[in-house]
C-alpha positions as CSV (number, residue, x, y, z in Angstrom):
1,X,-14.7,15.7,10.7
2,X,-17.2,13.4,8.9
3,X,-15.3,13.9,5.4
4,X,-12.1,10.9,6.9
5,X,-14.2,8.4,7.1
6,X,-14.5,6.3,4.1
7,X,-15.1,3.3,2.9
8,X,-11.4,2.5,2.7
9,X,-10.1,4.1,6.2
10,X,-9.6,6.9,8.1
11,X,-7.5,9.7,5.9
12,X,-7.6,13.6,4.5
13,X,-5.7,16.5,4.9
14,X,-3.3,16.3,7.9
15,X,-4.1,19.1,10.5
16,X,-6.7,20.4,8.8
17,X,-9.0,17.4,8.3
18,X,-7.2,14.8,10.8
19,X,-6.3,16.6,13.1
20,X,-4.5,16.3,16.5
21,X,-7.9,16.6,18.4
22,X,-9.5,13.9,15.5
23,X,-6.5,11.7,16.2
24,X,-7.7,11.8,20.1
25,X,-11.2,11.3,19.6
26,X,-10.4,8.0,17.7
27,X,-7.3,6.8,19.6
28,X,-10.2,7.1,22.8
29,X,-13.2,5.2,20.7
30,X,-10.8,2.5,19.7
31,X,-10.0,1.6,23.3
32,X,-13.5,1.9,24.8
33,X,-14.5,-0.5,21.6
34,X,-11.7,-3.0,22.1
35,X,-12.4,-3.0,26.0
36,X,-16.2,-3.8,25.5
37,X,-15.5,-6.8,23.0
38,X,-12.7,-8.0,25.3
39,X,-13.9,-7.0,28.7
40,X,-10.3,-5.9,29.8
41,X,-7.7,-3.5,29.6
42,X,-6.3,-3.4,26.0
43,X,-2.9,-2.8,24.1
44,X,-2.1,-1.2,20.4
45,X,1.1,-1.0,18.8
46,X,1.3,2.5,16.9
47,X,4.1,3.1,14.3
48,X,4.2,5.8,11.2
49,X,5.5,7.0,8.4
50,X,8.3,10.0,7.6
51,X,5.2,12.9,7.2
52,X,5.8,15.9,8.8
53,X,2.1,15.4,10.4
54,X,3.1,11.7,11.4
55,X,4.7,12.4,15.0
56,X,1.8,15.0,16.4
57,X,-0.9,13.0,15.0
58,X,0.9,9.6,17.0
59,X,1.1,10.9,20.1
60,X,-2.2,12.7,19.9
61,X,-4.1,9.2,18.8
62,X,-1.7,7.6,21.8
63,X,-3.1,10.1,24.4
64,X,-6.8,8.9,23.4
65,X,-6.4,5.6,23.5
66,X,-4.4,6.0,27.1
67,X,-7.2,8.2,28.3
68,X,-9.6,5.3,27.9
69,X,-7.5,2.6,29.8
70,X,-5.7,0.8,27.5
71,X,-1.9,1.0,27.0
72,X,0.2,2.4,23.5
73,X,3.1,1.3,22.5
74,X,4.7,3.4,20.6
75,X,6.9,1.9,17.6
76,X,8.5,4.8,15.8
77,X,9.0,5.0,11.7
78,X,8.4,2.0,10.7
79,X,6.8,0.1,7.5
80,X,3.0,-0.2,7.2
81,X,4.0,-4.8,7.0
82,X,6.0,-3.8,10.3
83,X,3.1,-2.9,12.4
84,X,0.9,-6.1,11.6
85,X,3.6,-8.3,12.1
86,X,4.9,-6.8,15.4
87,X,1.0,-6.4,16.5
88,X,1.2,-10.3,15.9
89,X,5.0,-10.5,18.1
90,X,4.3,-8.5,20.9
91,X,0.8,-9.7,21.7
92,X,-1.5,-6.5,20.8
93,X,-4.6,-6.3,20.4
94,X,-4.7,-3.8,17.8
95,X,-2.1,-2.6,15.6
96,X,-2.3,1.3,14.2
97,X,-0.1,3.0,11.2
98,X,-0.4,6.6,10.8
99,X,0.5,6.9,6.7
100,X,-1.3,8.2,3.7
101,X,1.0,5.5,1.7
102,X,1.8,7.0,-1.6
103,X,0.5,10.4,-1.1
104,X,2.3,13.5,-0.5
105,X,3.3,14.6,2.9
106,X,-0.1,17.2,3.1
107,X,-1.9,13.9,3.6
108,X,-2.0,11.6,6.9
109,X,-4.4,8.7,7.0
110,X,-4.6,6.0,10.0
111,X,-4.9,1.9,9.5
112,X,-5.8,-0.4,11.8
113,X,-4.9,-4.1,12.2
114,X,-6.6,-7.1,14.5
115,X,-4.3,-9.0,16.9
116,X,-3.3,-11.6,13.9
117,X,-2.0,-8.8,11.9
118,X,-5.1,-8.7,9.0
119,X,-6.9,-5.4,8.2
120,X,-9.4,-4.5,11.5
121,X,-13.0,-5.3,10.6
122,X,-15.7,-3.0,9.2
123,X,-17.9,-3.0,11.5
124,X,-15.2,-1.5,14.0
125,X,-14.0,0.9,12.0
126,X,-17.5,2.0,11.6
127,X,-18.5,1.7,15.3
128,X,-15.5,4.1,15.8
129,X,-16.6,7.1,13.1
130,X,-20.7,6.8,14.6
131,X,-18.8,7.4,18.5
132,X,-16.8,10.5,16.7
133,X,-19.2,12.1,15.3
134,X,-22.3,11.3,16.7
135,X,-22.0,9.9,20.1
136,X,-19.0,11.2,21.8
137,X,-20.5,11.6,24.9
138,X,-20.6,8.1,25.4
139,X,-16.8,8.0,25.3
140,X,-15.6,8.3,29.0
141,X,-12.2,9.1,30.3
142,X,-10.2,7.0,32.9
143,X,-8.9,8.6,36.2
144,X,-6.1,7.5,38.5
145,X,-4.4,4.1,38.0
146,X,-6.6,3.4,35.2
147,X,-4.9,5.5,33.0
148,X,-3.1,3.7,30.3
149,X,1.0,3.3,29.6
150,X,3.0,5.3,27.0
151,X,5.8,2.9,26.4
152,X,8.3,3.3,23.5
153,X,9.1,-0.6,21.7
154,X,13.0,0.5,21.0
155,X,13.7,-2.6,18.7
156,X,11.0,-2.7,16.8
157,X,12.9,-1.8,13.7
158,X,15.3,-4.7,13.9
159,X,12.5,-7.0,15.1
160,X,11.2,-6.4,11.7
161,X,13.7,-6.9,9.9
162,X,15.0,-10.1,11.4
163,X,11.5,-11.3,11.0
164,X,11.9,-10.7,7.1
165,X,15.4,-12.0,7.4
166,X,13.9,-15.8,8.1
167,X,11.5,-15.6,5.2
168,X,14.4,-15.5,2.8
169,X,16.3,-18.8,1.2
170,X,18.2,-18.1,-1.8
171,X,21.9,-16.0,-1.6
172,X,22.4,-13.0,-3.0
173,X,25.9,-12.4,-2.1
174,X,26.8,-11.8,-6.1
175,X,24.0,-9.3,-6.8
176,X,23.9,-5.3,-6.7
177,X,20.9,-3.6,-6.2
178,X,19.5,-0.2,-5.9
179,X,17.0,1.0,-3.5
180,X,14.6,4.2,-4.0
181,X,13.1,4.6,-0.6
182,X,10.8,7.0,-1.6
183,X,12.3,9.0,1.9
184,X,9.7,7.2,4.1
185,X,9.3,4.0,6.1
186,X,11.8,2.2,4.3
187,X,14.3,4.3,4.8
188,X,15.0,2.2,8.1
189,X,14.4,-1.3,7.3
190,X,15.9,-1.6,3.3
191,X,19.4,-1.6,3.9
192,X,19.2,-3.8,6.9
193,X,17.2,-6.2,5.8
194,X,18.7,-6.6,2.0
195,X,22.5,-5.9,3.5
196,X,21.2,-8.9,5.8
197,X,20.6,-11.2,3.3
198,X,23.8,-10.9,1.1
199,X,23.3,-8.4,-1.1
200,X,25.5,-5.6,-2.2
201,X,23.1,-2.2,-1.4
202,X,22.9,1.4,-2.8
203,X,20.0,3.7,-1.4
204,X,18.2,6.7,-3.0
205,X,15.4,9.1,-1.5
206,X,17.0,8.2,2.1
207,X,17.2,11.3,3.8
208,X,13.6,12.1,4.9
209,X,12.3,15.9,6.1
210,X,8.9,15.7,7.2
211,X,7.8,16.7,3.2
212,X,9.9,15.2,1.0
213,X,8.3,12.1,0.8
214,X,6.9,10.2,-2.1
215,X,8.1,13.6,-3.6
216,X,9.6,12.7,-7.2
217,X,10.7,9.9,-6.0
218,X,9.6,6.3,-4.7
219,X,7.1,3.8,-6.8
220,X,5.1,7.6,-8.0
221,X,8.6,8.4,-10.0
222,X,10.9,6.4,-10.9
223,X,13.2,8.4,-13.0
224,X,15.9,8.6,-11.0
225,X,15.8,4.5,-10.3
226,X,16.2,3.8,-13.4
227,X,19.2,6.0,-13.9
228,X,20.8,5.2,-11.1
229,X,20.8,1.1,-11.8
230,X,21.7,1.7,-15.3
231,X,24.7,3.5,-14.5
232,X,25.8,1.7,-11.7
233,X,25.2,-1.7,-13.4
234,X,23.2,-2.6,-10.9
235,X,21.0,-6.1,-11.6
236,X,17.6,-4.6,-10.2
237,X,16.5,-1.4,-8.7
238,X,13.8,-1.7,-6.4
239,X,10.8,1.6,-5.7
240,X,8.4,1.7,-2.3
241,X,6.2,4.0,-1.6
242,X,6.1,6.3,1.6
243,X,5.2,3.0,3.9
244,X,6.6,0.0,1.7
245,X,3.6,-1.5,1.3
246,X,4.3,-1.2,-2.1
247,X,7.1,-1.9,-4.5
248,X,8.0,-1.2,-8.4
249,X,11.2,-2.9,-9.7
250,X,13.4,-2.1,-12.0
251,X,15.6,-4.4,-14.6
252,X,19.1,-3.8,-15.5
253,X,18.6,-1.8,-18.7
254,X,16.0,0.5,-16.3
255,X,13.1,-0.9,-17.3
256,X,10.0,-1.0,-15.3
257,X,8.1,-3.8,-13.4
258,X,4.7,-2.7,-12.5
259,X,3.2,-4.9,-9.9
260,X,1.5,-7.0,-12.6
261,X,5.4,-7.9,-13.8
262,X,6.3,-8.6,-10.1
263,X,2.9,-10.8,-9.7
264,X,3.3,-12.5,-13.2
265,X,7.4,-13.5,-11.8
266,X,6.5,-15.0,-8.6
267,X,3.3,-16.5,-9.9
268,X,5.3,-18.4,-12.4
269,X,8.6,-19.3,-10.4
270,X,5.7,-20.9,-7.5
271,X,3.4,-22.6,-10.1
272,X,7.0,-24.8,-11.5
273,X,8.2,-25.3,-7.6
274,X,4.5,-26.8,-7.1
275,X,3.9,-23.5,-4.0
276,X,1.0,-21.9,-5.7
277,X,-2.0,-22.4,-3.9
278,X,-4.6,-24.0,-6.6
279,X,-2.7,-22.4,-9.1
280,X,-4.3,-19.5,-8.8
281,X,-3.2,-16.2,-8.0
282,X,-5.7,-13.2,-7.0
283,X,-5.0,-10.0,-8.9
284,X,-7.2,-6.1,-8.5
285,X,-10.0,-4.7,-11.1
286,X,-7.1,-2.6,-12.7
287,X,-4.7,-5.8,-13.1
288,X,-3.7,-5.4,-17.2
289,X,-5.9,-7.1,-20.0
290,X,-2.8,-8.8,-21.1
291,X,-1.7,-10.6,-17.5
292,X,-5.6,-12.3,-18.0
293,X,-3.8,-13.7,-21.3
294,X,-0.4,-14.7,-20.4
295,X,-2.0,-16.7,-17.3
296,X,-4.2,-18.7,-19.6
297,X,-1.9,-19.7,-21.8
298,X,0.4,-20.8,-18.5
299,X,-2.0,-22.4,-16.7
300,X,-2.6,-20.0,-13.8
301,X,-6.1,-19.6,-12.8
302,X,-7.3,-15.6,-12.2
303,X,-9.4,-14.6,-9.7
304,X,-10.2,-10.7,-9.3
305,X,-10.9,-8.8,-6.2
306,X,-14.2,-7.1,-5.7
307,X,-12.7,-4.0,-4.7
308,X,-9.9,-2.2,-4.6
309,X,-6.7,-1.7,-2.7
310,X,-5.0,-4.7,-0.9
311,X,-7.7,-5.2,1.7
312,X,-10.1,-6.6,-0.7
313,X,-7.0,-8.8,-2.3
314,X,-6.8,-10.4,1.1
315,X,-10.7,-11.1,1.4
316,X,-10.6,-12.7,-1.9
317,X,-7.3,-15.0,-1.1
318,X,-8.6,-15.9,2.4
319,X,-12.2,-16.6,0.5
320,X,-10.1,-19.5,-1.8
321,X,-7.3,-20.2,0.4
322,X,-4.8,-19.0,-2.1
323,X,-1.6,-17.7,-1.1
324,X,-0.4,-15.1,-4.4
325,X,-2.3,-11.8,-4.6
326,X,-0.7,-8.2,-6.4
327,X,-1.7,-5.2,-8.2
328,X,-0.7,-2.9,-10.9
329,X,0.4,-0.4,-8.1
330,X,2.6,-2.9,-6.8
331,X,0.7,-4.1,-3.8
332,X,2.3,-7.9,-3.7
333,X,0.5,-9.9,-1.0
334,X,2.5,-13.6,0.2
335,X,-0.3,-14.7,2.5
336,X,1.2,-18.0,3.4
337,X,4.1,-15.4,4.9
338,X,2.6,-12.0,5.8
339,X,-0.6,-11.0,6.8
340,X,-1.0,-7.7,4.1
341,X,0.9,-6.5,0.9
342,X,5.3,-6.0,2.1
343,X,7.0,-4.5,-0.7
344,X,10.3,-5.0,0.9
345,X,9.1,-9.0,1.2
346,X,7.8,-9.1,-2.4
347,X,10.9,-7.7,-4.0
348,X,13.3,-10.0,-2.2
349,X,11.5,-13.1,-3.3
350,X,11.8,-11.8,-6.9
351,X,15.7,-11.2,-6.0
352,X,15.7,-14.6,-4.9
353,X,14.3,-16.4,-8.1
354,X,16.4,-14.3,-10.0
355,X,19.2,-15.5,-8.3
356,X,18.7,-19.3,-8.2
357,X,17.6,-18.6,-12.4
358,X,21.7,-17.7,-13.2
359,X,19.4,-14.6,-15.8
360,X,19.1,-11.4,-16.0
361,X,15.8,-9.5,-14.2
362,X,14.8,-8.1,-17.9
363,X,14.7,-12.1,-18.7
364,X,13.0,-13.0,-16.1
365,X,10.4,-10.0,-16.3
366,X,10.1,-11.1,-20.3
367,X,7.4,-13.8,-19.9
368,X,4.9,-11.5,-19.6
369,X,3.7,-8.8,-22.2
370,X,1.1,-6.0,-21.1
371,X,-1.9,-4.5,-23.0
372,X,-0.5,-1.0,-23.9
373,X,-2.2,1.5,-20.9
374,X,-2.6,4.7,-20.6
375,X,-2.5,6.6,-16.8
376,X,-3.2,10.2,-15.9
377,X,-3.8,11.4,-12.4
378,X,-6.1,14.4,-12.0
379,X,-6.6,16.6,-8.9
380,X,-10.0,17.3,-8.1
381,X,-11.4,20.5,-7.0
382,X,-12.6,20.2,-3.2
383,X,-16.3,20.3,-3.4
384,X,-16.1,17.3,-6.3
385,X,-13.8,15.1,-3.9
386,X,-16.3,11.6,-3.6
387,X,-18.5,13.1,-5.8
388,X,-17.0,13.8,-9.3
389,X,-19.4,10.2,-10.3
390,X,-22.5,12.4,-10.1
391,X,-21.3,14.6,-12.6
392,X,-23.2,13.6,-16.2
393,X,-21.0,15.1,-18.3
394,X,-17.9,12.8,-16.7
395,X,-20.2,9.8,-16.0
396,X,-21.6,9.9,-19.9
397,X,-17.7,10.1,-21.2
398,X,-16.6,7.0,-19.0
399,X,-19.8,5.1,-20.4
400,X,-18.8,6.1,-23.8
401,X,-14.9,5.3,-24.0
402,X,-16.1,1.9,-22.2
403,X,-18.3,1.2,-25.1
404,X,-16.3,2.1,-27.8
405,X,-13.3,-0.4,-26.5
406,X,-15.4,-3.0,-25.4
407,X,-13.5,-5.9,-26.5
408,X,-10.2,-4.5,-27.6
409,X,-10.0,-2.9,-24.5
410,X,-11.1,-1.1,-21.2
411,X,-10.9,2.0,-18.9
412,X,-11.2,2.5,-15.0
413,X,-11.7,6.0,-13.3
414,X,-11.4,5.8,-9.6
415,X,-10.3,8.4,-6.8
416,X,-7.8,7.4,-4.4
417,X,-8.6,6.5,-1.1
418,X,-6.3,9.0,1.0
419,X,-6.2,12.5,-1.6
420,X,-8.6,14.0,-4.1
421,X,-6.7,12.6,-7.0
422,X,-8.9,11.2,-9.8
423,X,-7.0,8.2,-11.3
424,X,-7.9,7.3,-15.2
425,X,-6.8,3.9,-16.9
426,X,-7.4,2.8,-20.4
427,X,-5.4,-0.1,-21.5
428,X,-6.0,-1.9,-25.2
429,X,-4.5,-3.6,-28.3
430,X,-3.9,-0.2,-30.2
431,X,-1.8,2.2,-28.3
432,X,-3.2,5.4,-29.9
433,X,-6.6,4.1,-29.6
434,X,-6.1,4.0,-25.6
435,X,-4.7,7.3,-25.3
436,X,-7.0,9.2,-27.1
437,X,-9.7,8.1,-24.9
438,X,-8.2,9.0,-22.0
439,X,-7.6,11.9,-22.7
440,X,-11.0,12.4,-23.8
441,X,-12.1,11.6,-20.1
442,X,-9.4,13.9,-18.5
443,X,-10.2,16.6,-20.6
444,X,-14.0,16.3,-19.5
445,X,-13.0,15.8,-15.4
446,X,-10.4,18.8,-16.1
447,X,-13.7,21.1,-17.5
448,X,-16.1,20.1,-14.5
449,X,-14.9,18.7,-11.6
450,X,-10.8,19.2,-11.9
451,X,-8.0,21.7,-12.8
452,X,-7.2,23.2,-16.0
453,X,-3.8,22.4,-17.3
């Protein structure tokens, strides 16, 4: 059970690795750790994703955190944004998403939010692994009235989306768009919420099975997207990923914005309307060469996240105040209006400034020119999962690609958080340059630590 703990949450295999009985275990050290700090009886909000795995592993982390004394309440398929603002409106103490974001529907992972609707703390999540799998004897159960409450929040949906509703200024009564819901969390909330603020609404990827999504579809394909807008003349398309935490966009010739795009658009549009905190805006590690360039020459300050995924954005913004934080992967954080990344949030504010401008999105998105970059996505065999680095042969490529592009460009290798999938980057001036090394370093993961072809 050790193996879904890392350093970036609670995720693996659903069944297999998380299982139901997992799912208990922490639901139970969650309460017992919340009851300590607080001293009384406690309350999460739980919501989830499409995933076949996502109901059984909800009411299995429920029943643990009822067994300790503390009350679940239980807020269906909703977006990962949706459970830390609703922790925040109904007055939890801890909010809970069962997702593995992006991933395919083999994968479950479980995140956890403090009652102001920021990522939990560390040192919690940490207390909670150590009770798990080292001390679950020190868990105990509740009896009689102690027992906690099972109780099913049945507007949590629209109390989301009304909540979004308010955040938005601009009309889009004259503008089409189309809406890849990657057949997860937004299938729910998208057309409700963009319907609700004028505009004229086509969805794609809406019909979720339990393993469809993120399944050729969604911000990890978006083939179909960009079809679909440029036939229909739609003015945008807009990509999330299975929990719209994330969101690509798409112009009207079916052109792709990449998070950098989205964070260049808003970055800009806030900077002339005097909202950008400090002018600055907080991007990841990965964030394009090129976006380090453009903001120079518009004077936007860059400051880069220590780590990755959108926690770490947050700890940087909250470390300087400022209010604009996004990724390449499309994680868009507003701070000054949610409390972690809302893809369905970002891509409506880019709706709006494309609406007040009177242009078209691929104008809009024209300000800002990428490095050329190179991505390949690699599965990696089980035993190298969190451990393909100690590999020399892999390890002594990445050094060497990094030196030969030092200055003209740069490559990042990372594995995601929630799947063994190995993630390589190279981004530089020369196009061919790039992709030769990266395929230098996949062919070298795919001969020690990966698949062949």
């Amino acid at each position: 059970m050790t193996q879904i703990f890392t350093k970036e949450g609670i995720s693996g295999r659903a069944m297999s690795e998380l299982s139901c009985e997992a799912a208990l275990k922490i639901g139970r050290a969650l309460a017992l750790i919340l009851q300590n700090r607080t001293g009384r009886r406690t309350k999460a909000v739980i919501g989830r994703d499409t995933r076949l795995s996502g109901e059984l592993l909800t009411v299995s982390f429920a029943a643990g955190f009822c067994s300790a004394g503390s009350d679940s309440h239980l807020l269906g398929v909703v977006p990962t944004p949706a459970v830390s603002y609703l922790t925040q409106k109904y007055g939890a103490d801890v909010g809970v998403m069962l997702t593995a974001s992006h991933n395919s529907y083999e994968f479950n992972g479980i995140r956890f939010f403090d009652s102001r609707g920021f990522s939990l703390s560390d040192d919690i999540t940490a207390e909670i692994a150590r009770l798990v799998t080292e001390a679950p004897n020190e868990m105990r159960l509740s009896g009689g009235e102690e027992i906690g409450s099972l109780v099913t929040e049945k507007n949590a949906e629209w109390d989301y989306v009304r909540g979004l509703i308010k955040q938005i200024d601009g009309d889009l009564s004259r503008m089409r768009i189309a809406i890849d819901c990657a057949n997860g969390s937004a299938c729910g909330t998208a057309e409700k919420f963009f319907r609700g603020i004028g505009a004229g609404v086509s969805l794609i990827n809406n019909e979720p099975d339990g393993r469809n999504i993120n399944s050729g579809c969604g911000t990890t394909d978006l083939s179909a997207l960009q079809k679909y807008v440029v036939e229909n003349r739609c003015h945008a398309g807009i990509a999330f990923d299975g929990d719209a935490g994330r969101c690509i966009m798409v112009d009207e010739k079916g052109q792709i914005l990449d998070g950098d795009r989205i964070t260049a658009v808003l970055a800009y549009a806030m900077k002339a309307q005097q909202k950008l905190s400090a002018n600055t805006c907080v991007v990841a590690q990965s964030t394009n060469l090129g976006f380090f360039r453009w903001a120079k020459e518009n004077g936007i300050v860059v400051a880069t996240a220590s780590g990755y995924g959108s926690k770490h954005l947050i700890e940087r913004m909250q470390v300087g105040d400022y209010n604009l934080g996004g990724s390449p992967s499309g994680h868009i954080i507003l701070l000054d209006r949610a409390r972690t990344a809302d893809g369905q949030l970002a891509a409506a504010k880019v709706l709006e400034i494309l609406a007040k401008s009177g242009r078209k999105m691929s104008d809009l998105a024209g300000i800002y020119e990428p490095y050329p970059q190179i991505i390949i996505n690699l599965q990696l065999r089980p035993e190298y999962s969190n451990h393909w680095q100690d590999v020399p042969a892999i390890s002594e490529m990445i050094e060497f690609c990094q030196q030969k592009l030092e200055g003209d460009g740069r490559v990042f290798v990372r594995q995601s958080s929630t799947s063994p999938i190995l993630r390589i980057i190279a981004e530089g001036r020369d196009r061919e340059t790039v992709w030769q090394y990266a395929q230098a370093i996949a062919k070298t993961v795919r001969d020690n630590a990966g698949y062949p072809e």
